[in-house]
C-alpha positions in Angstrom: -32.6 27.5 142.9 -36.2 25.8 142.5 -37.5 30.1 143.8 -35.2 31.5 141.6 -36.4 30.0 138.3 -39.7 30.3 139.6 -39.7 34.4 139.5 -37.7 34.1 136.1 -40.6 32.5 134.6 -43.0 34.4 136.1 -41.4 37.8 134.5 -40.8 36.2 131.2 -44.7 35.2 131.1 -45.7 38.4 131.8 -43.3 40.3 129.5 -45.2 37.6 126.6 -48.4 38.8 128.1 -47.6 42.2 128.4 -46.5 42.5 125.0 -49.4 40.2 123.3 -52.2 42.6 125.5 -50.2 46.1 123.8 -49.9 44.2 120.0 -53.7 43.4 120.3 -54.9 46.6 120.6 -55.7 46.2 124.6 -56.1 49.5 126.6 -53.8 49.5 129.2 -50.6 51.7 130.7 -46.9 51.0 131.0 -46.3 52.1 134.8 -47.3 49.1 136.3 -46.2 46.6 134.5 -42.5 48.4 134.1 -43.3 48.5 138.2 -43.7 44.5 138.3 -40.5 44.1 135.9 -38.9 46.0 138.6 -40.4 44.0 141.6 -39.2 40.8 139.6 -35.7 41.6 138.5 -34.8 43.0 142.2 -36.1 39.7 143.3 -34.0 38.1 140.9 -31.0 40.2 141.5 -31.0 39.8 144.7 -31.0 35.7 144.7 -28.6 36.2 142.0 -25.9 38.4 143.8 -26.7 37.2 146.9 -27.3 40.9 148.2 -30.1 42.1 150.5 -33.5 42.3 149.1 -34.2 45.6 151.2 -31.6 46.9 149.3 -32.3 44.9 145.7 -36.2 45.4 145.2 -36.7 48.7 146.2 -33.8 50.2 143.2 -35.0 48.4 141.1 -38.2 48.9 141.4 -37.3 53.0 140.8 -34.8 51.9 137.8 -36.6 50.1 135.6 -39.6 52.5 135.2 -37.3 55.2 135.8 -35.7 53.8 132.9 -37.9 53.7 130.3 -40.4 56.8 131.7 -39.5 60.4 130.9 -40.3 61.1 134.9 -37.7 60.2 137.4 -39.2 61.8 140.0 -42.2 59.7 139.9 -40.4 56.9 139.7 -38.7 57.6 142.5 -41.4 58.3 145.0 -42.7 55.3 144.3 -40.2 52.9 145.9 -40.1 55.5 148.6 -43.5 55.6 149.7 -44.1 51.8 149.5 -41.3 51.3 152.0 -40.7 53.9 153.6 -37.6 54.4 152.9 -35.0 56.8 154.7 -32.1 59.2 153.4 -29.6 56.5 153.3 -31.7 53.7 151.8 -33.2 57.0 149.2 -29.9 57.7 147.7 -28.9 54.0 145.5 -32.5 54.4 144.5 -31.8 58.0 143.4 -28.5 57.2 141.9 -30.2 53.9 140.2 -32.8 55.9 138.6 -30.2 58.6 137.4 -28.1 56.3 135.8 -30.9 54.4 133.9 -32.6 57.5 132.9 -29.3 59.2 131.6 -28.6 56.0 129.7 -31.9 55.5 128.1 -33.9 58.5 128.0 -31.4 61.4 128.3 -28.8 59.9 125.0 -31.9 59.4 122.9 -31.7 55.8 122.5 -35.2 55.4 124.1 -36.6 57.7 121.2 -34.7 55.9 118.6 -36.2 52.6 119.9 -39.6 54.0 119.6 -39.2 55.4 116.2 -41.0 53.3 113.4 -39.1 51.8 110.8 -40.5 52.8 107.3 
């Protein structure tokens, strides 16, 4: 368990350091970082659940950016270049990155998020 909240800390650091780097006025993109929240929570998910980690890190590596990008295809060729995946291990990262994208992006609650409050 000693791993597990290990890896939790580690993502809740750099969400703090992520966010007090794009409040300060840093330069710096979203992919990667959205791409290391992914690494993490499959990690996490995959202690959690007790599933396989071949199975956990590379969906959610795709959902998370996949999530909160307006490009699902980029987010999915990213799991699936780094490892290599095949047509059945491709598919839960396709329907992962569907489902998060149709649930943030597609009903608008992304761009309500990202609207200033006057």
């Amino acid at each position: 368990m000693q791993a597990l909240e290990l890896v939790a800390g580690a993502a809740v650091a750099k969400c703090v350091a992520y966010w007090a780097c794009a409040h300060g006025g840093l330069v710096g993109g979203i992919f990667f970082p959205l791409l290391y929240y992914g690494l993490t929570l499959g990690e996490v998910c995959a202690k959690v659940f007790n599933i396989s980690r071949a199975v956990a890190v590379p969906v959610m590596l795709g959902a998370v950016p996949g999530a909160l990008l307006p490009a699902p295809l980029t987010a999915l060729s990213f799991p699936v270049g780094l490892f290599v995946t095949g047509p059945v291990q491709t598919v839960p990262i396709l329907v992962a990155i569907v489902t998060a994208s149709m649930l943030l992006v597609g009903s608008g609650f992304l761009e309500k998020l990202m609207v200033k409050r006057a």
